[in-house]
N, C-alpha and C positions, 0 to 999 in steps of 0.2 A: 899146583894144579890150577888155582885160583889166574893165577899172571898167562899160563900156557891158553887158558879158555878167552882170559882176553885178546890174546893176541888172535888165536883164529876168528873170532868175530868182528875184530876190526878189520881182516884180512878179507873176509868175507861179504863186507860191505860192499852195496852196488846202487846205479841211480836206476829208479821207474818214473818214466818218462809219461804222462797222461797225454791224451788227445784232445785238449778242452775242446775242440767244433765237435769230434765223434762224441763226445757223452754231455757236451752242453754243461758243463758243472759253471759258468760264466750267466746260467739264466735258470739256472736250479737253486734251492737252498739246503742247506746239508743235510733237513729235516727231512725234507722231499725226499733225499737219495735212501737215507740211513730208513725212513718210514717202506720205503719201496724192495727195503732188503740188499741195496746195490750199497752199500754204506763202505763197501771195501776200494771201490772207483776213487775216493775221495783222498786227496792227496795230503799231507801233513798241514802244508801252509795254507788251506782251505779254515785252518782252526787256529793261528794265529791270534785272531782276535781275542777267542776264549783261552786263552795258556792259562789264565789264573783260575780255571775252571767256571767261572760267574758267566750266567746265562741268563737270556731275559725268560723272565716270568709269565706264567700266564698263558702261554702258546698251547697249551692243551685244545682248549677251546677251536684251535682252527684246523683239526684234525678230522672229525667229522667221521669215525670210524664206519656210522650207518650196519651196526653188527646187530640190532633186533630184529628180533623174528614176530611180539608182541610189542605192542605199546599202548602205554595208557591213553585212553579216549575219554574226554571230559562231556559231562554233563549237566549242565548249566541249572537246570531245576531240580536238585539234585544237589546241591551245594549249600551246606552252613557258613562257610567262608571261615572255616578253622584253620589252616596253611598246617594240618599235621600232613599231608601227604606230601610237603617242599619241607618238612623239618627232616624224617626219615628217611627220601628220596639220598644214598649213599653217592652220589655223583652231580648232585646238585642238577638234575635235568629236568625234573618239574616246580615251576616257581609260579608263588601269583603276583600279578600286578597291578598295580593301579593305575587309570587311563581317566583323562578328564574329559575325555570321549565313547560313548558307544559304539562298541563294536559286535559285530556279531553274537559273540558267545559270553557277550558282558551281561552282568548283573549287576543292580544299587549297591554299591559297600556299604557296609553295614562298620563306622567309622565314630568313635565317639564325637573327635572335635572336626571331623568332618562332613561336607555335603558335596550335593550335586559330582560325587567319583562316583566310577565306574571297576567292578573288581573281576578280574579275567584271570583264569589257568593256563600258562605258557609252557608249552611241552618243547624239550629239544630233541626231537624224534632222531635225527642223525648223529646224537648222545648219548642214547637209550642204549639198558642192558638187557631188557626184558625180566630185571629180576620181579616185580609186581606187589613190591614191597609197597606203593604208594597204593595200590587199588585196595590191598587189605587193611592196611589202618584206616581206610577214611571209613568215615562213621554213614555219609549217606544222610538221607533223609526216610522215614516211614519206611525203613529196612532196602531201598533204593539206594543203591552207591552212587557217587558223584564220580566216580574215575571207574572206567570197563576196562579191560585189556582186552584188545584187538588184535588181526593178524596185522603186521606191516605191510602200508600199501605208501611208495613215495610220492603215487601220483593220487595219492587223498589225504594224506598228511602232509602236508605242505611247512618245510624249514624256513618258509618267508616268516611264516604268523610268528612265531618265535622270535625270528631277526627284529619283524616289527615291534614288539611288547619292549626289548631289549633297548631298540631305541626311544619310543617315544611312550614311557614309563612315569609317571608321578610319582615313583613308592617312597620319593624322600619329602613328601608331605606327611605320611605316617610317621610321626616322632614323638616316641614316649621313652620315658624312663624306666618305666616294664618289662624284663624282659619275659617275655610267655612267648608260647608257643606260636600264637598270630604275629606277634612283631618283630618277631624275631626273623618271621618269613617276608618281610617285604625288603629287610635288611640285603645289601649287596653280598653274595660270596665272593670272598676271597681264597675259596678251594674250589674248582669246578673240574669235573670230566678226565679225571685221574683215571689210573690205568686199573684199578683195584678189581675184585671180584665182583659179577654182578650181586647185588643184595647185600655186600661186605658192610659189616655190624658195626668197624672199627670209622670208618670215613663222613658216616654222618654227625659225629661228635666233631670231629676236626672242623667239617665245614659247620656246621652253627658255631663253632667258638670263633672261626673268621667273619663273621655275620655280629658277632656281638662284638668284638674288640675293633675287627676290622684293621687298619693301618699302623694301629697301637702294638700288634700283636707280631712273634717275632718265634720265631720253631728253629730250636736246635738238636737236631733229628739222632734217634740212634737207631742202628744197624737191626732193619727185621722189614715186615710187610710194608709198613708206611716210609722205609726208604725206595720202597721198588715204585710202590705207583705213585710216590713220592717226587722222582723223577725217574719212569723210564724212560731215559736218552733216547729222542730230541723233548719229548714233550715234558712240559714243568707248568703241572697243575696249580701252582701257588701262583697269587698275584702278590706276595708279602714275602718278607726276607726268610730265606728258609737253607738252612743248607744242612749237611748228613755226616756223623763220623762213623766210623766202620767201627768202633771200641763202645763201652759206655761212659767215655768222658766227653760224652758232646755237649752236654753243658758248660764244661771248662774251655772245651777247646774251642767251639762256637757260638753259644750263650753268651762269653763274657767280651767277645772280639765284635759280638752284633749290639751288646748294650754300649761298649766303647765308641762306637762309629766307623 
């Protein structure tokens, strides 16, 4: 039965010809197509490159889903400069920064071996889940919260401020051996803007553990929630080596293939 199935199927085979001018797939990216729903357009040899399954990292980030309804709005006087609201934050989308310039919604850091920084709350509003996980850990000042949730508005919440913080940032002046809650928050992630639940309990451990180890740090994933928003195809929230087994021998089978090289 086995040889008869082979044979109709190779009997069966036939070519599909694409129209690369009609669908542009020559000025598209497969993420483009595959993000758009049209992912079936896409021809075999569009994936050539990745046959060994290895995809670059990180690309989450330039997805920009813009799916809040709410988003945290900061409040500058009103800030202890704690960073629990960027430790919790499950998506990595509220961070603070260090700026050795004032800006708008900047305050003095309050820095042991440092002076003259400037400490601002950087929101990636077109990242946001609306879960509001940051607005209720933060402590506030005189029962005044430092983060409000707001309705989304994209023409008041502006994704530049964010783009700006992102580039012209000091936070690798903050350098201690401690790790606590505040220093942990100026630390770069190397998990951001995964596909996860909003408010998901499991994602915020993952990103502070890429914030503490950083480039050292090396995930050999097994089969459950943290393979989905792990990598839902195209997007791959890790900037660090991370790859998935479908069994529980992902330690063996990639654990020990990523500590080899």
């Amino acid at each position: 039965m086995k040889i008869t199935s082979i044979k109709l199927n190779k009997n069966g085979k036939y070519v599909v010809t694409i129209d690369n001018e009609k669908y542009n797939l020559s000025l598209v990216s497969n993420a483009d197509y595959i993000n758009k729903l049209m992912g079936d357009l896409l021809p075999v040899s569009r994936f050539i490159d990745n046959k060994d399954g290895i995809v670059k990292g990180g690309n989450s980030k330039f997805e920009k889903r813009e799916i809040a309804s709410k988003v945290p709005c900061y409040v500058k006087e009103n800030c202890i400069q704690c960073n629990q609201c960027a430790f919790v934050c499950p998506h990595a989308v509220i961070r603070p920064f260090l700026t050795d310039k004032k800006l708008d919604d900047s305050i003095p850091a309050i820095l042991p071996n440092e002076k003259d920084l400037f400490f601002n709350i950087g929101v990636s509003y077109k990242d946001c889940t609306s879960c509001g996980v940051c607005a209720s850990v933060c402590p506030g000042k005189k029962g005044n919260k430092a983060l409000v949730m707001k309705e989304y508005d994209g023409e008041i919440f502006k994704q530049e401020e964010y783009e700006y913080l992102i580039n012209n940032n000091v936070n690798d002046r903050c350098k201690s051996e401690i790790m606590n809650v505040k220093n942990i928050g100026f630390m770069e992630p190397k998990f951001e803007f995964s596909g996860a639940c909003a408010g998901c309990g499991e994602t915020a451990y993952i990103k502070n553990l890429t914030q503490m180890f950083g480039r050292n740090l090396m995930i050999a994933n097994a089969t459950g929630c943290s393979s989905i928003y792990g990598s839902s195809s195209p997007s791959t929230p890790y900037s660090i080596p991370w790859a998935s087994s479908l069994f529980e021998d992902n330690a063996e089978v990639y654990g020990r293939k990523q500590k080899k090289g």
